[in-house]
KEPA-563148 format. One record per residue (C-alpha): z, y, x; chain; residue number from 1. Coordinates in pm, 1 decimal. Layout:
         w         v         u  mol  seq
         Z         Y         X    A  NUM
...
//
This chain:
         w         v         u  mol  seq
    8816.5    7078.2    9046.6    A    1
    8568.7    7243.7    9319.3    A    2
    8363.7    6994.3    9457.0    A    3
    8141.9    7030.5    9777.2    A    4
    7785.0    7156.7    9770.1    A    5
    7505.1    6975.8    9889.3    A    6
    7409.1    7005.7   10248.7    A    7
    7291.9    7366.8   10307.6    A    8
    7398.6    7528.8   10004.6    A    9
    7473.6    7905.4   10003.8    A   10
    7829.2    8048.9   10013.2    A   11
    7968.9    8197.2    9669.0    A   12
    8123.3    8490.0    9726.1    A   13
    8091.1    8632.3    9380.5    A   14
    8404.2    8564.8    9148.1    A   15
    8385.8    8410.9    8845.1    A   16
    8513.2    8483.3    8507.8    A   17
    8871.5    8266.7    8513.7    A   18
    8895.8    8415.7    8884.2    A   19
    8892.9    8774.2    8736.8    A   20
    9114.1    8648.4    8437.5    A   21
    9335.4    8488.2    8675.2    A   22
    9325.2    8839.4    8898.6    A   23
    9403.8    9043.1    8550.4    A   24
    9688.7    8856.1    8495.5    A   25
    9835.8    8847.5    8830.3    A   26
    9792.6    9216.9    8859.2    A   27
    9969.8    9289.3    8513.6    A   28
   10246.3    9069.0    8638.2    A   29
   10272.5    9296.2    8954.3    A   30
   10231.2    9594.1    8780.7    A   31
   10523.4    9562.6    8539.3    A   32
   10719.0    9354.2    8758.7    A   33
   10668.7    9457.3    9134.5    A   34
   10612.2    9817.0    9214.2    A   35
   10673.0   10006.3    9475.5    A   36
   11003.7   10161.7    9400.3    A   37
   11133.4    9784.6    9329.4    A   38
   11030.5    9654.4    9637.9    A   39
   11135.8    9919.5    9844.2    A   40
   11481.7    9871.7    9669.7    A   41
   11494.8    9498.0    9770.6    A   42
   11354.1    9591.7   10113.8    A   43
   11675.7    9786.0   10187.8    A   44
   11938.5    9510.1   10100.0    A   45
   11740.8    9283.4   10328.4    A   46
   11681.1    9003.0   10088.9    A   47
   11338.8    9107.9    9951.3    A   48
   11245.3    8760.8    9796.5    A   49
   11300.3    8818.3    9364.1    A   50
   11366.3    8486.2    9221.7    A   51
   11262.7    8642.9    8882.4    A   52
   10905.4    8754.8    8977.5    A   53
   10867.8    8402.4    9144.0    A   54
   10927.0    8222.1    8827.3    A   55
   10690.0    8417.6    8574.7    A   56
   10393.0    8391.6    8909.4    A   57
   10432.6    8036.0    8989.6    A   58
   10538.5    7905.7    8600.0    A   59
   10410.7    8179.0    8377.8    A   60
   10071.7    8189.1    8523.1    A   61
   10083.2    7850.8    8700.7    A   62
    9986.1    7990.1    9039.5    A   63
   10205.8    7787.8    9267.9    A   64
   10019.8    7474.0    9151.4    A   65
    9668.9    7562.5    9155.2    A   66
    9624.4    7388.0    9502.9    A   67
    9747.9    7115.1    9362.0    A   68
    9548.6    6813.7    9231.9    A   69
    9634.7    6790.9    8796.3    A   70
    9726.7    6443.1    8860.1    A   71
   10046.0    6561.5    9073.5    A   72
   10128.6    6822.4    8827.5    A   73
    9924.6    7109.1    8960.2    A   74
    9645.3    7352.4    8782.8    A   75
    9399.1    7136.0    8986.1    A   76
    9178.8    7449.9    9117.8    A   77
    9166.5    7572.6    9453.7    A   78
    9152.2    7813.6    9734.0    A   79
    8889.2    8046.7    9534.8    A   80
    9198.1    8117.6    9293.0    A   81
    9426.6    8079.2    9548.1    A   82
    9253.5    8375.5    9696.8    A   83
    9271.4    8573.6    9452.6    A   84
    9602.5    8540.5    9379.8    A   85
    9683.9    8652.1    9791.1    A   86
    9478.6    8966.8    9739.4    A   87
    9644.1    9073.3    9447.7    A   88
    9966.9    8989.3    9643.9    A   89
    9820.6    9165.1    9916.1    A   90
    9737.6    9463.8    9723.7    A   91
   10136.3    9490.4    9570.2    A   92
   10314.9    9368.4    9963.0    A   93
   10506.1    9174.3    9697.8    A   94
   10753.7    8978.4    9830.5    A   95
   10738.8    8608.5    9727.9    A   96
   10682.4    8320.0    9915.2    A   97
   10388.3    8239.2    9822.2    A   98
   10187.0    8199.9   10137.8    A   99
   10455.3    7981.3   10288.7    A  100
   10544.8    7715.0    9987.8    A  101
   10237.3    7748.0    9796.4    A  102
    9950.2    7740.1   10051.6    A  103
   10103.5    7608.9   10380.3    A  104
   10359.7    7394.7   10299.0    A  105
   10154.1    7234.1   10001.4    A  106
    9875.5    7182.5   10239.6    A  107
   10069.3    6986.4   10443.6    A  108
   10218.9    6789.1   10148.8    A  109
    9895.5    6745.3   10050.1    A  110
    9774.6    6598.2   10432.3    A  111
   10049.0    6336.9   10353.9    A  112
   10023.2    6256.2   10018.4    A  113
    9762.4    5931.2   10105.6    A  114
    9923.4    5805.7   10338.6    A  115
   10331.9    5852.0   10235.9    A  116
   10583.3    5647.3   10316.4    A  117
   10712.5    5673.3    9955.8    A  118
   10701.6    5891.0    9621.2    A  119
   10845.0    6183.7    9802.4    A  120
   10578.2    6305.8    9873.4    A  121
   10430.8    6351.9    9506.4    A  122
   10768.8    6446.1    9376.7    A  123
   10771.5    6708.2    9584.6    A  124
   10439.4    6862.3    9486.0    A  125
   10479.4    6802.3    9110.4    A  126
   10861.1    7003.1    9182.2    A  127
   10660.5    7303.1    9394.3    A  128
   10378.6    7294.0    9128.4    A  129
   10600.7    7342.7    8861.2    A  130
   10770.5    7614.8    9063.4    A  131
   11101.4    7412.0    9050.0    A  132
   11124.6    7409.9    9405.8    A  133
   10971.1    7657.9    9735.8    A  134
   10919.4    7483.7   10034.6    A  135
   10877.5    7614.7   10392.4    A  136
   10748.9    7436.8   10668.1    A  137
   10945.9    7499.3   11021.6    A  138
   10709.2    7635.4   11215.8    A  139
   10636.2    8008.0   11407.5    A  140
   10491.3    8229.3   11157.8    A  141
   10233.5    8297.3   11438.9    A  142
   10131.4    7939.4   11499.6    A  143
    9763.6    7990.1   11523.2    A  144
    9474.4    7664.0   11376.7    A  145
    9394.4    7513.5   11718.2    A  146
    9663.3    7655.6   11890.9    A  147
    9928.2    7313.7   12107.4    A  148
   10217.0    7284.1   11801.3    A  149
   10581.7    7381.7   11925.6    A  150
   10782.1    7122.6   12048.6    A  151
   10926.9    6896.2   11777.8    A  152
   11299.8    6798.7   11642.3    A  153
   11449.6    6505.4   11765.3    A  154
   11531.3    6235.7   11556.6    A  155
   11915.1    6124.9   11674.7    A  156
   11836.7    5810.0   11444.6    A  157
   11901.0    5751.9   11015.2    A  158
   11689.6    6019.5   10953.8    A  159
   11967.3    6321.3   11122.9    A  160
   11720.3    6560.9   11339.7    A  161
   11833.4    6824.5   11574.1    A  162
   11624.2    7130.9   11709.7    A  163
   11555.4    7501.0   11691.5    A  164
   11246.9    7688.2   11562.9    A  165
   11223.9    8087.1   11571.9    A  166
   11022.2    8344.5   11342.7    A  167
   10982.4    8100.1   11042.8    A  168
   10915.0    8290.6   10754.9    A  169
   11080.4    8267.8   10410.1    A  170
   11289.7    8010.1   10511.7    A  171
   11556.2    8216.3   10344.6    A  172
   11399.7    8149.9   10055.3    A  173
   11341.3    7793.2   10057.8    A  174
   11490.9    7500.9    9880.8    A  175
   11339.2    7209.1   10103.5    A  176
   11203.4    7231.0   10491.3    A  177
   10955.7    7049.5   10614.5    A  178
   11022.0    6975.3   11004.5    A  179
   10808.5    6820.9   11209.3    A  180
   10975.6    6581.7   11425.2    A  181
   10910.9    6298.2   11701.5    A  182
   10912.5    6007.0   11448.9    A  183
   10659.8    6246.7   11188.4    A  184
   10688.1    6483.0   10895.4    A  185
   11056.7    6516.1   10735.5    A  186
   11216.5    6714.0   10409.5    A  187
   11501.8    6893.8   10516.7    A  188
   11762.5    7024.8   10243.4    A  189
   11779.9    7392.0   10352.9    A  190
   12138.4    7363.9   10314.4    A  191
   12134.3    7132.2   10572.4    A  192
   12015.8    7393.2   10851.7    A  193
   12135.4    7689.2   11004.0    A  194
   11973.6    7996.4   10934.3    A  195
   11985.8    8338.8   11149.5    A  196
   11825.2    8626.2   11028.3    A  197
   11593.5    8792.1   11207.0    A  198
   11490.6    9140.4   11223.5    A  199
   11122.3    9154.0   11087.4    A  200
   10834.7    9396.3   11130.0    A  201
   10730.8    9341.5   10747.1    A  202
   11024.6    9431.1   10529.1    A  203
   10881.3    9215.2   10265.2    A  204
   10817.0    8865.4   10462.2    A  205
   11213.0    8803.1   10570.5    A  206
   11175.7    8571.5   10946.2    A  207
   11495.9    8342.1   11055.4    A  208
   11554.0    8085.9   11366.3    A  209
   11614.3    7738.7   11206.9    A  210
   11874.8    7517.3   11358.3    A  211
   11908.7    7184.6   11274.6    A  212
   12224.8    6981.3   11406.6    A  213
   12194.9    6648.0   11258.1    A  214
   12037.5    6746.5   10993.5    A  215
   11959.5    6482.1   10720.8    A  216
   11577.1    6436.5   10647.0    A  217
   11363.7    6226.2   10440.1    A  218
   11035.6    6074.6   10640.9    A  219
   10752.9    6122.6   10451.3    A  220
   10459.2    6075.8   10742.0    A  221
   10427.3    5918.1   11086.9    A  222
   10370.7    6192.2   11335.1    A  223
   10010.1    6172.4   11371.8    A  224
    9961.6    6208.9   10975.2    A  225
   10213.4    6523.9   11037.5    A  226
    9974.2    6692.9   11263.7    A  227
    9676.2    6611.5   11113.1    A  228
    9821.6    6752.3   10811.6    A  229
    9956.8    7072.3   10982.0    A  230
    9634.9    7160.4   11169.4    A  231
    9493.0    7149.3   10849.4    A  232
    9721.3    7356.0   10628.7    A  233
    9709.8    7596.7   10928.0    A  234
    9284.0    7678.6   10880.7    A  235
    9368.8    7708.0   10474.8    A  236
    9643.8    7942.2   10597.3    A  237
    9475.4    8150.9   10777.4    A  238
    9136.6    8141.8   10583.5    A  239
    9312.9    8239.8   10289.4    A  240
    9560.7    8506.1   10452.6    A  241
    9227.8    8734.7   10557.7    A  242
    9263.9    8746.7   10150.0    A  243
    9567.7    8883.6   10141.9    A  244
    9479.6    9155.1   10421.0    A  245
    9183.8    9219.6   10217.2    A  246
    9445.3    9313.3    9910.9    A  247
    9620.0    9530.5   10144.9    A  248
    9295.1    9718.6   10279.6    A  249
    9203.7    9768.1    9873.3    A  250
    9525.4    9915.5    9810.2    A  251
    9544.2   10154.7   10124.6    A  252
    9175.7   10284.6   10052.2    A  253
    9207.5   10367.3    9655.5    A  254
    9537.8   10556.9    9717.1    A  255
    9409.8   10729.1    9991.4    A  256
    9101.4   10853.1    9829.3    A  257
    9299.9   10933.6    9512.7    A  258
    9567.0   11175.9    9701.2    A  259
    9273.3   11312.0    9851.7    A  260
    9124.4   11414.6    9526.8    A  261
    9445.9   11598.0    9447.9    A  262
    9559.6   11763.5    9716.5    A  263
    9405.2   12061.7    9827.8    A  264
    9381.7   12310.0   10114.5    A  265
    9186.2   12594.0   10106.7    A  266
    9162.0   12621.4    9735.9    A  267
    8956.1   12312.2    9774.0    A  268
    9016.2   11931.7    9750.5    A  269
    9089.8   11806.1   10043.0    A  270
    8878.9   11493.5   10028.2    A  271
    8581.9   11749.4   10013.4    A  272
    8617.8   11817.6   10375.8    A  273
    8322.9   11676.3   10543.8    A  274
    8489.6   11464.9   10827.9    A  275
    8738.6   11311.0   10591.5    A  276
    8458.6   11181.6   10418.8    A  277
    8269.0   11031.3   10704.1    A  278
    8633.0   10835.3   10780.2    A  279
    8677.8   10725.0   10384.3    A  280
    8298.8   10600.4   10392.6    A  281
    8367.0   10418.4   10734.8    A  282
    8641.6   10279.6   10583.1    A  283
    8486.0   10173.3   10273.7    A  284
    8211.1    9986.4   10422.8    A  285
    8472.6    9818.7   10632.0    A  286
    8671.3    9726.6   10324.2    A  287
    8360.4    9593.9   10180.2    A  288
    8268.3    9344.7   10487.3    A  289
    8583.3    9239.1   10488.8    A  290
    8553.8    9177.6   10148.4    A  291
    8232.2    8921.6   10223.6    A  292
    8422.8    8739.7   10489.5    A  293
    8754.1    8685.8   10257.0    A  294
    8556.7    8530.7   10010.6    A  295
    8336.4    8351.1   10282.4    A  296
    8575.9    8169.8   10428.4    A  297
    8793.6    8097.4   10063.3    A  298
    8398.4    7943.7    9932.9    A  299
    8423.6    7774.7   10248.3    A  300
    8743.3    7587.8   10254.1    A  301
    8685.3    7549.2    9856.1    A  302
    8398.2    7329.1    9882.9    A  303
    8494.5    7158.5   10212.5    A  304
    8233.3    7311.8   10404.4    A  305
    8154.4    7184.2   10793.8    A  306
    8182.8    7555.9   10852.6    A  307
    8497.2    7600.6   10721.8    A  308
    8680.2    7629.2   11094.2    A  309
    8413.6    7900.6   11241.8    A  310
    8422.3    8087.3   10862.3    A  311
    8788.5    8140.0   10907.0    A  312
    8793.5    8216.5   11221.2    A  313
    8549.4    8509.9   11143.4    A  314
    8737.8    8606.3   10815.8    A  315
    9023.9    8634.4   11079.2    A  316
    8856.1    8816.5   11339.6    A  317
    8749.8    9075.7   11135.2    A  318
    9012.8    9136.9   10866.9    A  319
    9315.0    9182.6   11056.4    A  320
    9157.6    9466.7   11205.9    A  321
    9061.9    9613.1   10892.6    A  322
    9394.5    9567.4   10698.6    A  323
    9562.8    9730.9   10994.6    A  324
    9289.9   10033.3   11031.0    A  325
    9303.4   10086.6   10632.1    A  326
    9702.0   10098.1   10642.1    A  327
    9691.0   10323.0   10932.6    A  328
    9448.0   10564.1   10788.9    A  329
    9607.2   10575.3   10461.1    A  330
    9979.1   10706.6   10650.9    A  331
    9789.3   10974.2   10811.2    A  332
    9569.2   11102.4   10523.6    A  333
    9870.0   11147.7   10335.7    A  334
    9998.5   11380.9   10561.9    A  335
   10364.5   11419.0   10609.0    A  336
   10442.2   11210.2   10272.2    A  337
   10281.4   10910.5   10448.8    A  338
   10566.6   10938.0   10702.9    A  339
   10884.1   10923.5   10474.8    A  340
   11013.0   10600.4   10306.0    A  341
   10994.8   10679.6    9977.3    A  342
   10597.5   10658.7   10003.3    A  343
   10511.7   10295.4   10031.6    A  344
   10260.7   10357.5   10290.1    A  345
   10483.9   10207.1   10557.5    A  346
   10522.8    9891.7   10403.0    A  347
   10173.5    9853.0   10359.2    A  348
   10138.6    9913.0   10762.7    A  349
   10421.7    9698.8   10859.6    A  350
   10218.7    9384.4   10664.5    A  351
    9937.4    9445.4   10814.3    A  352
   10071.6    9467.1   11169.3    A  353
   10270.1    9151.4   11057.1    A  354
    9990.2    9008.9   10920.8    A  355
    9758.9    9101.8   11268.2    A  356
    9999.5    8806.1   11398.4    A  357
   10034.7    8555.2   11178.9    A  358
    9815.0    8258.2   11238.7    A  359
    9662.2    8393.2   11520.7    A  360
    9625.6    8713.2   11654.6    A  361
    9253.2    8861.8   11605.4    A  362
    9197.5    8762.8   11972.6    A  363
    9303.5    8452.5   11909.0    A  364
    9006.7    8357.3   11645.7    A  365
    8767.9    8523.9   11873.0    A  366
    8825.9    8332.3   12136.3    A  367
    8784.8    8044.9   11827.3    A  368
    8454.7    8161.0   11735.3    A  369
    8331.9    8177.8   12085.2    A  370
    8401.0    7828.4   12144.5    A  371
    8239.4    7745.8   11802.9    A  372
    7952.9    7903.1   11951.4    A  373
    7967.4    7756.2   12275.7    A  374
    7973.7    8068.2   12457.4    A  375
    8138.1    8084.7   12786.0    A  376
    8463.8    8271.7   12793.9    A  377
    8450.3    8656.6   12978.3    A  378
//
């Protein structure tokens, strides 16, 4: 277990040996499991999620406990491995619910687990540990830290809820719901709700509108628990999505500067060409910030750090952008390949646009840091 550093102490951003061992094996997975012809394949039926790939990530490496503590079942690690496991997601736009059920809605478990009603609680994270179960909570996929939660279900009395949530991700996907609802934090059966498709940006992150119309649910926080809990899950959301965008910004540099070693104009590589360099080195050192502020705010929200909130907001602020100007720049330095769908370029740039809006828009964790900073508003 990571515990916190004295007052003061540097950030880590360095990885560590199981960190890289954990990366190897994540990537090997992907590799043999989730490339780009397979997930473009999925991407056209319109159920991207593959059940298989889920099972060897979160049982045969253990990845969809390592949030959670070993005495609930989990790998007992935390969101430094967590991290890496998002950028190696990031890197393959593999489509698994991992953000969802193994960062936000174990979060929010986790924000409970003291203070539980019952044993649900830890059931439920020794099931989502073991990978036995993927849980979604019901809430926007752009529901920002800090941002006024939506409005929540209503509790018609014996536990039956009724309400409607839009753009929740992966609930498709999911085996139990959390909802958050007037009398506190409830597991929905996702049998139990109606689900309608929507029609997403990111082929490879499925969104639906949730109804619930009496829904049965199992209390397993008051309501200000639930929010407490949410708020938090939310900051190690975000903090560790500018991971995943840092995966995608990897990915979208090396295969750009790899076509441009092969194709040629000229009789000369293209990637010679002086002002295609100056754009690849731009982009690199980009890549490479971005890099320091993933791993900033992961080291932050790892050891608990006071500065976790301003951290993420940063990692935010700055890697959206990044993920979004790497995906774009790898479409158009491929040419006319870049535009067809058999290149995977495009689903690289519809995650990152996704991404740009999940958990708060870039503006959004500005306007966060500003206040951090106590600086007045423009």
């Amino acid at each position: 277990m990571t515990t916190a550093p004295p007052q003061g102490a540097a950030l880590d951003l360095l990885y560590t040996d199981t960190e890289e061992e954990l990366r190897s094996a994540v990537r090997s997975l992907l590799a043999d499991r989730c490339d780009a012809a397979a997930v473009l394949a999925r991407a056209e039926t319109g159920r991207p999620h593959d059940p298989e790939l889920w099972r060897t990530l979160a049982t045969g490496i253990g990845a969809a406990g390592l949030l959670v503590p070993e005495k609930l079942g989990g790998a007992g690690a935390g969101h430094r491995e967590a991290a890496v496991v998002l950028e190696e997601l990031g890197r393959a736009v593999a489509p698994v619910p991992y953000l969802t059920s193994s960062v936000l809605a174990t979060e929010i478990l986790l924000g409970c687990c003291d203070t539980a009603t019952g044993p649900e609680v830890a059931a439920l994270l020794r099931e989502l540990a073991a990978g036995d179960r993927i849980c979604v909570p019901v809430l926007p996929l752009t529901l920002a830290p800090g941002a006024p939660l939506p409005a929540p279900a209503h509790d018609t009395g014996g536990g039956t809820l009724t309400g409607t949530v839009t753009s929740v991700a992966d609930a498709v996907a999911a085996d139990v719901l959390l909802v958050l609802a007037d009398t506190g934090l409830h597991a929905v059966p996702a049998a139990s709700a109606t689900l309608t498709a929507a029609v997403p940006l990111d082929l490879t992150r499925p969104l639906a509108t949730v109804t619930l119309d009496a829904a049965p649910g199992t209390r397993l926080a008051d309501p200000a628990t639930a929010r407490a809990a949410i708020a938090g899950a939310l900051l190690s959301g975000a903090g560790l999505l500018a991971s995943e965008q840092l995966g995608i910004a990897e990915w979208c540099l090396t295969e750009t500067v790899a076509h441009l070693r092969t194709r040629h104009q000229f009789n000369r590589p293209v990637g010679s060409f002086q002002a295609l360099k100056h754009r690849l080195a731009r982009l690199w050192l980009e890549v490479a910030s971005a890099r320091a502020a993933a791993r900033a705010a992961a080291d932050a929200l790892a050891t608990a750090s006071p500065d976790a909130p301003l951290t993420v907001a940063v990692a935010q602020a700055y890697c959206s952008g990044v993920a979004v100007r790497a995906a774009e720049e790898c479409v158009q330095l491929h040419g006319g390949i870049g535009m067809t769908w058999e290149h995977p370029a495009h689903l690289y740039l519809k995650r990152a646009k996704a991404d740009s809006l999940t958990l708060g828009t870039a503006g959004h964790h500005r306007g966060l840091v500003a206040d951090f900073a106590e600086l007045p508003a423009p």
